[in-house]
PDB file of N, CA, C and O in Angstrom:
ATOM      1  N   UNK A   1       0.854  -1.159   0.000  1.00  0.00           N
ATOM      2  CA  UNK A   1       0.000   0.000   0.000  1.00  0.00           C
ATOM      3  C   UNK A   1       0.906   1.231   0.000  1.00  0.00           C
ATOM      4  O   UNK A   1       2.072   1.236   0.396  1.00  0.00           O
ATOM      5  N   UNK A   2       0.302   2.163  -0.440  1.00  0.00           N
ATOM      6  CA  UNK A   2       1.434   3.341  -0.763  1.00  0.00           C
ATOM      7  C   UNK A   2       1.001   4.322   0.032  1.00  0.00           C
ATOM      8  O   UNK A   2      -0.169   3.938   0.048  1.00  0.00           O
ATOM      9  N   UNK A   3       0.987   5.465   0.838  1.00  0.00           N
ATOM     10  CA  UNK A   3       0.112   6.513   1.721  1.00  0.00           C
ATOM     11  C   UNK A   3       1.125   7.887   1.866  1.00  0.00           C
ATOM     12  O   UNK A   3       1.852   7.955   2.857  1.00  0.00           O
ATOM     13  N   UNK A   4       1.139   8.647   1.151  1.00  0.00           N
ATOM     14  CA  UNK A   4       1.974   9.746   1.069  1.00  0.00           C
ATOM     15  C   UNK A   4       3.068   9.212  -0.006  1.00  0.00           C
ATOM     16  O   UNK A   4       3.011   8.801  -1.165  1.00  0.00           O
ATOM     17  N   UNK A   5       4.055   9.413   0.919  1.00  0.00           N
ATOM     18  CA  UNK A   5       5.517   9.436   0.209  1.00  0.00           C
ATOM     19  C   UNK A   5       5.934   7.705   0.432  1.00  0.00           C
ATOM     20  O   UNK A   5       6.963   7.266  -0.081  1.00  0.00           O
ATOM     21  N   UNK A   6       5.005   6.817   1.249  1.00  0.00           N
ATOM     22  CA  UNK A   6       5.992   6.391   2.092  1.00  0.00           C
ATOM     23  C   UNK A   6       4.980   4.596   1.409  1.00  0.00           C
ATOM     24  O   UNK A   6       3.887   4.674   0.849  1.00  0.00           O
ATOM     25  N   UNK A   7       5.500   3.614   1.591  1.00  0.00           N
ATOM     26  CA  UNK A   7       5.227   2.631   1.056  1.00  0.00           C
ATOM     27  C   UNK A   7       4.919   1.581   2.176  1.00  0.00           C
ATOM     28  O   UNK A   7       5.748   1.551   3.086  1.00  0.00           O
ATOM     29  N   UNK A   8       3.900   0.746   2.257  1.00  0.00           N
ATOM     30  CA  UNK A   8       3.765  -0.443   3.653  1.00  0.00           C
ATOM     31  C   UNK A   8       3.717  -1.468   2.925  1.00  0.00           C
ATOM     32  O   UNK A   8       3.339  -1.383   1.756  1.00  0.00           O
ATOM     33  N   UNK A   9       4.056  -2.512   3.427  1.00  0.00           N
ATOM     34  CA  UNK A   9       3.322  -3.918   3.431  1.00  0.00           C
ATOM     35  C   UNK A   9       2.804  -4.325   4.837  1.00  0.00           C
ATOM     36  O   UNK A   9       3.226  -4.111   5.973  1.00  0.00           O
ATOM     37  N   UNK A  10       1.116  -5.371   4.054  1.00  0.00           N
ATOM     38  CA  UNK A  10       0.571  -5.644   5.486  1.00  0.00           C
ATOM     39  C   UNK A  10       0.994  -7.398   5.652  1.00  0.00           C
ATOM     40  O   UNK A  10       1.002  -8.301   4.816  1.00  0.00           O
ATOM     41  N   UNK A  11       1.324  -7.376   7.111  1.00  0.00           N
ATOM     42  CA  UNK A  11       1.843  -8.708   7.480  1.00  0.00           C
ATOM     43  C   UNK A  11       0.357  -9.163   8.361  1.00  0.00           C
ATOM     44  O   UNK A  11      -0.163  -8.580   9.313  1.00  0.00           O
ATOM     45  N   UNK A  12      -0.071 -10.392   7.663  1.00  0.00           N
ATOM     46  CA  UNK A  12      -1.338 -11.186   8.272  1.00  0.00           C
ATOM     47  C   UNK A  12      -1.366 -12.198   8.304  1.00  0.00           C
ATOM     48  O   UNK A  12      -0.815 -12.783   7.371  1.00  0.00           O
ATOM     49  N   UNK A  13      -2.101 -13.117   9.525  1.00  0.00           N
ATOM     50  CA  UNK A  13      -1.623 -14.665  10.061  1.00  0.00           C
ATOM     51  C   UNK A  13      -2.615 -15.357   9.258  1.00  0.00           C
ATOM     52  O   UNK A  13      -3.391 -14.997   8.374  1.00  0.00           O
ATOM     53  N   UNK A  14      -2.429 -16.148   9.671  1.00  0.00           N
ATOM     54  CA  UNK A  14      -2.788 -18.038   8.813  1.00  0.00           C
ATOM     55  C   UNK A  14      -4.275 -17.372   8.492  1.00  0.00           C
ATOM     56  O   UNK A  14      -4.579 -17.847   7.397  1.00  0.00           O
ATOM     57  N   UNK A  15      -4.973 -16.800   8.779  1.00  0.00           N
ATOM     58  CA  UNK A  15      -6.397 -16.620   8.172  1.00  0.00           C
ATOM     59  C   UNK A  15      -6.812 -15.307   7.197  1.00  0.00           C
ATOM     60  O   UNK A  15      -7.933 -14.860   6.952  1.00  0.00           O
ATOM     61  N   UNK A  16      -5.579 -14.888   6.766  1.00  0.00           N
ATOM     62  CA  UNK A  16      -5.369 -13.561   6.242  1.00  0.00           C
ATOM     63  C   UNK A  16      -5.988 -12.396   6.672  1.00  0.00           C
ATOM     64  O   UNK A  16      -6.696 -11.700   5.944  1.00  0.00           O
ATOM     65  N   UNK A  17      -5.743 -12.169   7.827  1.00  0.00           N
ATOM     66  CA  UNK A  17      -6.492 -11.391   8.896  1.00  0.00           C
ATOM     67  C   UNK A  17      -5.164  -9.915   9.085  1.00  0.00           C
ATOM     68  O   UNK A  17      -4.417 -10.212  10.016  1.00  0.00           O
ATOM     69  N   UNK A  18      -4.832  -8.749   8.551  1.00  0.00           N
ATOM     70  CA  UNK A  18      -4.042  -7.890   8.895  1.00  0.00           C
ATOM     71  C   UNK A  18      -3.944  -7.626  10.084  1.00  0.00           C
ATOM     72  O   UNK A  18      -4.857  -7.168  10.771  1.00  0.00           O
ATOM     73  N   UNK A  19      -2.283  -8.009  10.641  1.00  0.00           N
ATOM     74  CA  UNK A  19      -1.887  -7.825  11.803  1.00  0.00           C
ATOM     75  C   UNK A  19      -0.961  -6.613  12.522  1.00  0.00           C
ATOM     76  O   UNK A  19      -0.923  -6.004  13.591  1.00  0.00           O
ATOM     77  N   UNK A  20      -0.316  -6.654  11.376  1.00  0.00           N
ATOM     78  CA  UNK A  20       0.939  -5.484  11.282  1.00  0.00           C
ATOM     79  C   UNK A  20       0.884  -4.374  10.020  1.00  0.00           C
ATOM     80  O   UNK A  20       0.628  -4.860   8.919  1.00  0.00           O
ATOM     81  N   UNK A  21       1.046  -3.299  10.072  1.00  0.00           N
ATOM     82  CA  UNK A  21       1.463  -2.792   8.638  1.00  0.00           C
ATOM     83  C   UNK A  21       2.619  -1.974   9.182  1.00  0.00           C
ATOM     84  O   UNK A  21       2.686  -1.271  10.190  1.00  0.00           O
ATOM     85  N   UNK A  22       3.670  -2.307   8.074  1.00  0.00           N
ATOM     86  CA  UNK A  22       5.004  -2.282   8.400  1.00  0.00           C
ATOM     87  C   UNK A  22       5.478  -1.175   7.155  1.00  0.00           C
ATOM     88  O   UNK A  22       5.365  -1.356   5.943  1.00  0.00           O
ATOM     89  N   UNK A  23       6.186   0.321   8.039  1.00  0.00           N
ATOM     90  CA  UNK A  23       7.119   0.884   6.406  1.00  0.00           C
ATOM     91  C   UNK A  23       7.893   0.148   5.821  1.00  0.00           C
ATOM     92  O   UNK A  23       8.778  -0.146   6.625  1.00  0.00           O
ATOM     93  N   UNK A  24       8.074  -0.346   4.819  1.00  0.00           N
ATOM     94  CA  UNK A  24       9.115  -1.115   4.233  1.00  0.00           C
ATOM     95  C   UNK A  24      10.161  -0.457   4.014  1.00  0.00           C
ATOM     96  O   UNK A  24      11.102  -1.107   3.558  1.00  0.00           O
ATOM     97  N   UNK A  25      10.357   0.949   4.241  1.00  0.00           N
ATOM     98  CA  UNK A  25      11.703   1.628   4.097  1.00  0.00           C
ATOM     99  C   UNK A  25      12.712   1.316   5.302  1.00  0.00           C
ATOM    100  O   UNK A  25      13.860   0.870   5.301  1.00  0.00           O
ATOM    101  N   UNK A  26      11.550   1.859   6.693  1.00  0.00           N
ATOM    102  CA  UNK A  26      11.843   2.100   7.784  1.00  0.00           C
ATOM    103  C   UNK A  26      11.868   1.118   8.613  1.00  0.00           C
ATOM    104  O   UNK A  26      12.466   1.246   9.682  1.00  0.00           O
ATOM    105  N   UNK A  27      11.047  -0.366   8.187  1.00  0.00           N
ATOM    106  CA  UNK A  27      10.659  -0.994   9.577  1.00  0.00           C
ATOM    107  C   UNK A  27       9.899  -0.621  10.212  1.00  0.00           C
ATOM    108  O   UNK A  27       9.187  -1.499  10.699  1.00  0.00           O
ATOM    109  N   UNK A  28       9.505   1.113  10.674  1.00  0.00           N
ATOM    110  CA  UNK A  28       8.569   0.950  11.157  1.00  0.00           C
ATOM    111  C   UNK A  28       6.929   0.052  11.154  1.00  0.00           C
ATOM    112  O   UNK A  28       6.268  -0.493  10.271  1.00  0.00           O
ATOM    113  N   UNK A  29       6.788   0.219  12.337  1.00  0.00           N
ATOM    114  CA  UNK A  29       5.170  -0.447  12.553  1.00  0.00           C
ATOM    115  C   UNK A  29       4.022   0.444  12.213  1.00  0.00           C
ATOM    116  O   UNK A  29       3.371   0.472  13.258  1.00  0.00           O
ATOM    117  N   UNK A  30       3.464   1.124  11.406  1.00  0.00           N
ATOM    118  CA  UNK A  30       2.600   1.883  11.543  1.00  0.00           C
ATOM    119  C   UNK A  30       0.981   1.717  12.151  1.00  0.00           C
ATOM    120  O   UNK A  30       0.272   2.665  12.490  1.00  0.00           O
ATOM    121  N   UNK A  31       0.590   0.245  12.197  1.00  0.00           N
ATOM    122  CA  UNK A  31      -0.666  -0.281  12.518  1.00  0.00           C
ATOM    123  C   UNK A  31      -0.163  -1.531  13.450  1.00  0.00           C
ATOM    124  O   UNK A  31       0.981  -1.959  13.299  1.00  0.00           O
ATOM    125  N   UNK A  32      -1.054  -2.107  14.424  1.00  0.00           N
ATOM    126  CA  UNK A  32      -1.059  -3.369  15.033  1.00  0.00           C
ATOM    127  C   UNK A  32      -1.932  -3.669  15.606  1.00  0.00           C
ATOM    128  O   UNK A  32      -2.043  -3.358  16.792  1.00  0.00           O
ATOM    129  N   UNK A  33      -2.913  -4.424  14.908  1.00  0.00           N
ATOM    130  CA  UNK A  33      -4.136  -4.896  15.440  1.00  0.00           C
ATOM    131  C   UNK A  33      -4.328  -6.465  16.003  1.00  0.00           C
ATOM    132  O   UNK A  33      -3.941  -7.466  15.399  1.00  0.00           O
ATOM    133  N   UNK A  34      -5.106  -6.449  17.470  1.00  0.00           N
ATOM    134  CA  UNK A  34      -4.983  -7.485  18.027  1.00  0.00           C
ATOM    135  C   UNK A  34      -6.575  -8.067  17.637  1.00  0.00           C
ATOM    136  O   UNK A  34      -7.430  -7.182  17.661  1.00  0.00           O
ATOM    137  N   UNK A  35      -7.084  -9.522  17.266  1.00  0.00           N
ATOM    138  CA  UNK A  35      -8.407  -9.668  17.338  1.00  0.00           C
ATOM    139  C   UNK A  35      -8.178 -11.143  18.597  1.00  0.00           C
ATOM    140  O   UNK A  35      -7.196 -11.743  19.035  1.00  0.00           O
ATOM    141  N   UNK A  36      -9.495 -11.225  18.777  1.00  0.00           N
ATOM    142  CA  UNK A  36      -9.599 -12.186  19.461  1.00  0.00           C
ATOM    143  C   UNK A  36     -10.460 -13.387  19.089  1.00  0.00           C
ATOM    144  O   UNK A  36     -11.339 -12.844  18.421  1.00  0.00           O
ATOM    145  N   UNK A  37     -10.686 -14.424  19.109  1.00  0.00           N
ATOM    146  CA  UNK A  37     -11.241 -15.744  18.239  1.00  0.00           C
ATOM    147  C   UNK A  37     -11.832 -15.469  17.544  1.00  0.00           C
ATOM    148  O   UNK A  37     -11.690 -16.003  16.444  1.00  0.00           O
ATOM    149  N   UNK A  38     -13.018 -14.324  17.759  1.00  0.00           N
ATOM    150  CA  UNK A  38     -13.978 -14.412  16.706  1.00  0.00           C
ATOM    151  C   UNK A  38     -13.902 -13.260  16.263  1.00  0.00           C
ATOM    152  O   UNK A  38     -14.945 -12.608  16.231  1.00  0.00           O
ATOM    153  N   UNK A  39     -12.771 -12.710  15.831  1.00  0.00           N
ATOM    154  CA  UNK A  39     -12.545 -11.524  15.390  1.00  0.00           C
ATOM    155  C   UNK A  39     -13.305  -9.611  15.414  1.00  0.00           C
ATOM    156  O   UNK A  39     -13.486  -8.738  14.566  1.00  0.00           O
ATOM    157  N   UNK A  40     -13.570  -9.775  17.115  1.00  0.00           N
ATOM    158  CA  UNK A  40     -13.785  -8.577  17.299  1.00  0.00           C
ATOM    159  C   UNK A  40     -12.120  -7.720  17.891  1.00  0.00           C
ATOM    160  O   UNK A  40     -11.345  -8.323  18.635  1.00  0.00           O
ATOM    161  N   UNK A  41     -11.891  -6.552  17.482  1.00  0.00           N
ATOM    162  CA  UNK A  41     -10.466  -5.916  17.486  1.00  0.00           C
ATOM    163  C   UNK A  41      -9.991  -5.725  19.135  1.00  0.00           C
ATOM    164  O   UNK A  41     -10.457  -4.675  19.576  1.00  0.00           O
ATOM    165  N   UNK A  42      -9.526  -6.159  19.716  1.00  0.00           N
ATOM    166  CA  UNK A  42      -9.096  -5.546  20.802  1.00  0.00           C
ATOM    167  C   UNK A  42      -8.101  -5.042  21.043  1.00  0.00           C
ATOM    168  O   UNK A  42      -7.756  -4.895  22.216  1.00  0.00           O
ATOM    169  N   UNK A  43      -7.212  -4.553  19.838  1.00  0.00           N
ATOM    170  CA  UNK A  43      -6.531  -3.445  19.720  1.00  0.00           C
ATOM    171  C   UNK A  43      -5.749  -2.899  18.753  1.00  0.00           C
ATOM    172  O   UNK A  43      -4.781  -3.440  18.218  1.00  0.00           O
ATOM    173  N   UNK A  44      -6.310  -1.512  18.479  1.00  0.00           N
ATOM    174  CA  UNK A  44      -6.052  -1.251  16.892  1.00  0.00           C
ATOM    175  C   UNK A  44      -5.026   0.115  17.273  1.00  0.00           C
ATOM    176  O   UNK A  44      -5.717   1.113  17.473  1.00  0.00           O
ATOM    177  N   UNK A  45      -3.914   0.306  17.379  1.00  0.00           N
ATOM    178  CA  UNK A  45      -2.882   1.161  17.311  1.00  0.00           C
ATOM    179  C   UNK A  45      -3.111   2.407  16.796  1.00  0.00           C
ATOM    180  O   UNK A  45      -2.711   3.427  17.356  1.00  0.00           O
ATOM    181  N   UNK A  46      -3.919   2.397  15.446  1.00  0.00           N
ATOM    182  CA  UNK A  46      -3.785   3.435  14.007  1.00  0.00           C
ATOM    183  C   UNK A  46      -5.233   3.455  13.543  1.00  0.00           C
ATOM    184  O   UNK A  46      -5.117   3.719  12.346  1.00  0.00           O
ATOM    185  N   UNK A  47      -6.331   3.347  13.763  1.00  0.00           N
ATOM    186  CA  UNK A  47      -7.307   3.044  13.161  1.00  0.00           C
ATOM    187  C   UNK A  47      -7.862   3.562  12.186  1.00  0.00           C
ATOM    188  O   UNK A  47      -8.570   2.969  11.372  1.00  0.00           O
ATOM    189  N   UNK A  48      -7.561   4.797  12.191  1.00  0.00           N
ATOM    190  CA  UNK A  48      -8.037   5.378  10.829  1.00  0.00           C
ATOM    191  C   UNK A  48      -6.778   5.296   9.595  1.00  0.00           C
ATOM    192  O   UNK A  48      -6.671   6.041   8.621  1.00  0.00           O
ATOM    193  N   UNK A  49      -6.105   4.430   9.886  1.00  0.00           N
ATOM    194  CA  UNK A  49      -4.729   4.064   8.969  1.00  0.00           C
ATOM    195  C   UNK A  49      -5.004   3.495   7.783  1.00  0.00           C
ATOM    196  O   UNK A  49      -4.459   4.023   6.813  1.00  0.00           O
ATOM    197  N   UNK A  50      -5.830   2.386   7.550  1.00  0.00           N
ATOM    198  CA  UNK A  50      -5.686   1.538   6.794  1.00  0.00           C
ATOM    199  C   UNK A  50      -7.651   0.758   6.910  1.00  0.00           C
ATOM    200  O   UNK A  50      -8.130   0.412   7.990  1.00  0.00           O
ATOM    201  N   UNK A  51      -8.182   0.688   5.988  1.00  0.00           N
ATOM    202  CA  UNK A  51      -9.618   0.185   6.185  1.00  0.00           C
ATOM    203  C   UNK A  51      -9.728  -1.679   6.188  1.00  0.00           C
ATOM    204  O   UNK A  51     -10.768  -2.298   6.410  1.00  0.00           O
ATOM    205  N   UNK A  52      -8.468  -2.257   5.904  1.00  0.00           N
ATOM    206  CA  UNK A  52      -8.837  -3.602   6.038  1.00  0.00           C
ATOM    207  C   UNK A  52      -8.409  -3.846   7.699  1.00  0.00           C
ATOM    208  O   UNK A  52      -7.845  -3.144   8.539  1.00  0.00           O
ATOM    209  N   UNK A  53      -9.029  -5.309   7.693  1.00  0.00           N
ATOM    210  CA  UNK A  53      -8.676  -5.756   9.445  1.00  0.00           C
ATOM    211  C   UNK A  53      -8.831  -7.220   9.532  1.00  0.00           C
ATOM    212  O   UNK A  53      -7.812  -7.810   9.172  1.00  0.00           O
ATOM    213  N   UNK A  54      -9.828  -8.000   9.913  1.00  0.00           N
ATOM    214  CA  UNK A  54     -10.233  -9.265  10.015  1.00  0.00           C
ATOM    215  C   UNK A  54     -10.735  -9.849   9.107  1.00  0.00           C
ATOM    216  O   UNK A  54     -11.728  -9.313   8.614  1.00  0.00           O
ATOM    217  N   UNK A  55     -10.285 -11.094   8.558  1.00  0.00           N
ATOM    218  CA  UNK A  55     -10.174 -11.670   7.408  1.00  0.00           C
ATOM    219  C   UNK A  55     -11.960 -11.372   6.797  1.00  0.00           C
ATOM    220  O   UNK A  55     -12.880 -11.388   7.615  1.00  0.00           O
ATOM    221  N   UNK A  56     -12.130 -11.205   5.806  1.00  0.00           N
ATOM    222  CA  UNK A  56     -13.555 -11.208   5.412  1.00  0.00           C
ATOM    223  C   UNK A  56     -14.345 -10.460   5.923  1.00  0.00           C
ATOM    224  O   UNK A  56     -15.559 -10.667   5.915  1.00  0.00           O
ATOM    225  N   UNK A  57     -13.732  -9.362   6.507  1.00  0.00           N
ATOM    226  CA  UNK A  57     -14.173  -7.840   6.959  1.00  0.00           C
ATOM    227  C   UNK A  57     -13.538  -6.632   6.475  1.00  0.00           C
ATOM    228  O   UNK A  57     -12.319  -6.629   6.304  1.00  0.00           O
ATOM    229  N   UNK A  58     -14.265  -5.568   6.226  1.00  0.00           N
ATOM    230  CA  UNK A  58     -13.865  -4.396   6.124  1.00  0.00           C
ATOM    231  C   UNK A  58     -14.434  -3.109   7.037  1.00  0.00           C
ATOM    232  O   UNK A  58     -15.513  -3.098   7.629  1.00  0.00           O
ATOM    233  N   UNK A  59     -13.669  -2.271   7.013  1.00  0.00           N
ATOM    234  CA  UNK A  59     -14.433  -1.452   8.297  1.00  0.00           C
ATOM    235  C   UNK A  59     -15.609  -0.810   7.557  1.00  0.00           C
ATOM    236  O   UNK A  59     -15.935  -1.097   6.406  1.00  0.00           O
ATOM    237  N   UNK A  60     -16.341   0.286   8.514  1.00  0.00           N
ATOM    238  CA  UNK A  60     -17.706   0.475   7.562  1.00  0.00           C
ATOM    239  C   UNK A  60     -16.870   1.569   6.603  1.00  0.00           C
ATOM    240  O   UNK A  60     -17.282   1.564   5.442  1.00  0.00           O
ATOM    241  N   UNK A  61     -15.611   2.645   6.908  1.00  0.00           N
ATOM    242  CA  UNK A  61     -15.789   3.082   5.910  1.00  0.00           C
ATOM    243  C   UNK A  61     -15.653   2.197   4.196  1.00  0.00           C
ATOM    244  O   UNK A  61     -16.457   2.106   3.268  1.00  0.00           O
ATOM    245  N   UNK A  62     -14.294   1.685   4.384  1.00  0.00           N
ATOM    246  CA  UNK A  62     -14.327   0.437   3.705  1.00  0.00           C
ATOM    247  C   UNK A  62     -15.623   0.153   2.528  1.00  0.00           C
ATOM    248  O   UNK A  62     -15.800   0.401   1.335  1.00  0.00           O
ATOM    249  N   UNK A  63     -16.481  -0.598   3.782  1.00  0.00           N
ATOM    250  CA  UNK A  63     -17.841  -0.995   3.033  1.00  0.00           C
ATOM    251  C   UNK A  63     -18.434   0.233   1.845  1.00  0.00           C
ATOM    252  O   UNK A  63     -18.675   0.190   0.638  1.00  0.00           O
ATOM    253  N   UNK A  64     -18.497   1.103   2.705  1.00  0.00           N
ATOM    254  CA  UNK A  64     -19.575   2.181   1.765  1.00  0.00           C
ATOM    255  C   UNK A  64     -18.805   2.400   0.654  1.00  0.00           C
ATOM    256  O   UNK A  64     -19.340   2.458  -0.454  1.00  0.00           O
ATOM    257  N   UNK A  65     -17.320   2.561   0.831  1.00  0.00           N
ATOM    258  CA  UNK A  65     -16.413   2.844  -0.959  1.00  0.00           C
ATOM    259  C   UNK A  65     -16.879   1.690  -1.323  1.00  0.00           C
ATOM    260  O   UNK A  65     -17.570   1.863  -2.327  1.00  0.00           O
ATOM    261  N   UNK A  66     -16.843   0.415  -0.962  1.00  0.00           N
ATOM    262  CA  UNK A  66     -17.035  -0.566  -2.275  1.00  0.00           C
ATOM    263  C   UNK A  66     -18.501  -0.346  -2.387  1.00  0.00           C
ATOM    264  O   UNK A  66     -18.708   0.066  -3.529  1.00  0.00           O
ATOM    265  N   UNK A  67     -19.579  -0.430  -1.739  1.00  0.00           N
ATOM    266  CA  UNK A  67     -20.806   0.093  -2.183  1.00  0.00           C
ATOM    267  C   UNK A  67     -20.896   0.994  -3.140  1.00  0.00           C
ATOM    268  O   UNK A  67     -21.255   0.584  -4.244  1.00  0.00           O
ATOM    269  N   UNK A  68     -20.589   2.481  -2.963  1.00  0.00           N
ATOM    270  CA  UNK A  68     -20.316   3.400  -4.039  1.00  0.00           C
ATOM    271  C   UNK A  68     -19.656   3.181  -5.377  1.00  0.00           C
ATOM    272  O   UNK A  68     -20.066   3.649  -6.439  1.00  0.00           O
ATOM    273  N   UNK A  69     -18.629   2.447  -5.222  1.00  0.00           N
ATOM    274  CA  UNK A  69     -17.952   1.289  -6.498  1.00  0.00           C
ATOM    275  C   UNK A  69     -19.039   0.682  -7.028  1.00  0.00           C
ATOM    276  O   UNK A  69     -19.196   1.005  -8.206  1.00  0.00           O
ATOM    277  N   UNK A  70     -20.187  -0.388  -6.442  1.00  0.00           N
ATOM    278  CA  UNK A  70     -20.762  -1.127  -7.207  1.00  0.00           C
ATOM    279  C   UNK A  70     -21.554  -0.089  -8.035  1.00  0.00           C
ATOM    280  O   UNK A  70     -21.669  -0.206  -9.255  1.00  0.00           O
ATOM    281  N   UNK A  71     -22.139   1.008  -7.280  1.00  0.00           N
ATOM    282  CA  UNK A  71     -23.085   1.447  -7.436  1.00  0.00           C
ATOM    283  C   UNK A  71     -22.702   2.297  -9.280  1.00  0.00           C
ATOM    284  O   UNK A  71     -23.470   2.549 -10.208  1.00  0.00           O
ATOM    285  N   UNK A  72     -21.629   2.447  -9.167  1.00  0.00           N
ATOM    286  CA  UNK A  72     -20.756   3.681 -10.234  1.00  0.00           C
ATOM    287  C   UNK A  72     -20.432   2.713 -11.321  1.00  0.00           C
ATOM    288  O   UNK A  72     -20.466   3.071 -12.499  1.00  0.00           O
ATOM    289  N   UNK A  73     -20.078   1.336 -10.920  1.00  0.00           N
ATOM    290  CA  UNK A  73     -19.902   0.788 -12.207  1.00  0.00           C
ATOM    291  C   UNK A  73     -21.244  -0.436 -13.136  1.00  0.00           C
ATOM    292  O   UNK A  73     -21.260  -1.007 -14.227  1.00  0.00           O
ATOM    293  N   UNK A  74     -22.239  -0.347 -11.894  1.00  0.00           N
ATOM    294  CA  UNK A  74     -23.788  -1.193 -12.601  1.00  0.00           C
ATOM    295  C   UNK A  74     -24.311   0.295 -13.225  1.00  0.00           C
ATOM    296  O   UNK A  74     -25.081  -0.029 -14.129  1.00  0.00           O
ATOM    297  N   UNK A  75     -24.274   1.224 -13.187  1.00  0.00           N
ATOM    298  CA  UNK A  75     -24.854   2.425 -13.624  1.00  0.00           C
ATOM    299  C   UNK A  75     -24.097   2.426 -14.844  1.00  0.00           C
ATOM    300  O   UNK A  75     -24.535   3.391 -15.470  1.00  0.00           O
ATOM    301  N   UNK A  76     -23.321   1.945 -15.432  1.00  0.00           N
ATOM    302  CA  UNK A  76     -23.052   1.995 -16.888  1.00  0.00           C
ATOM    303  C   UNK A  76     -23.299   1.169 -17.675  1.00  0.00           C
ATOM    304  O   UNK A  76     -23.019   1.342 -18.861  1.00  0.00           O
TER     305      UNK A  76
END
């Protein structure tokens, strides 16, 4: 993912669930989200950082861009 100047990759466990997002320049950590079994967040570092999180979730803003997406490209 790219966000300014600066470039991440997101590091996510066995269920492709984003855990870390990491500068790839820097190492830094910019995000670190903890979920718990059934994937409610119990702790999100950065939250307005990045809209993915738990595997087969998106946050609501998330949702409404791809909503607005469907909506922009069945309208043609």
């Amino acid at each position: 993912m790219v966000k300014g100047d600066s470039t991440y990759r997101f590091i996510t466990d066995h269920l492709g669930s984003v855990r870390l997002v990491v500068n790839v320049e820097t190492g830094k950590i910019a995000q670190r989200i903890d979920y718990n079994e059934f994937g409610n967040v119990l702790l999100n570092t950065n939250p307005a950082f990045q809209p993915f999180a738990f595997f087969d979730d998106y946050s609501p803003q998330m949702t409404i861009f791809l909503i607005h997406t469907a909506e922009e490209s069945s309208a043609n």
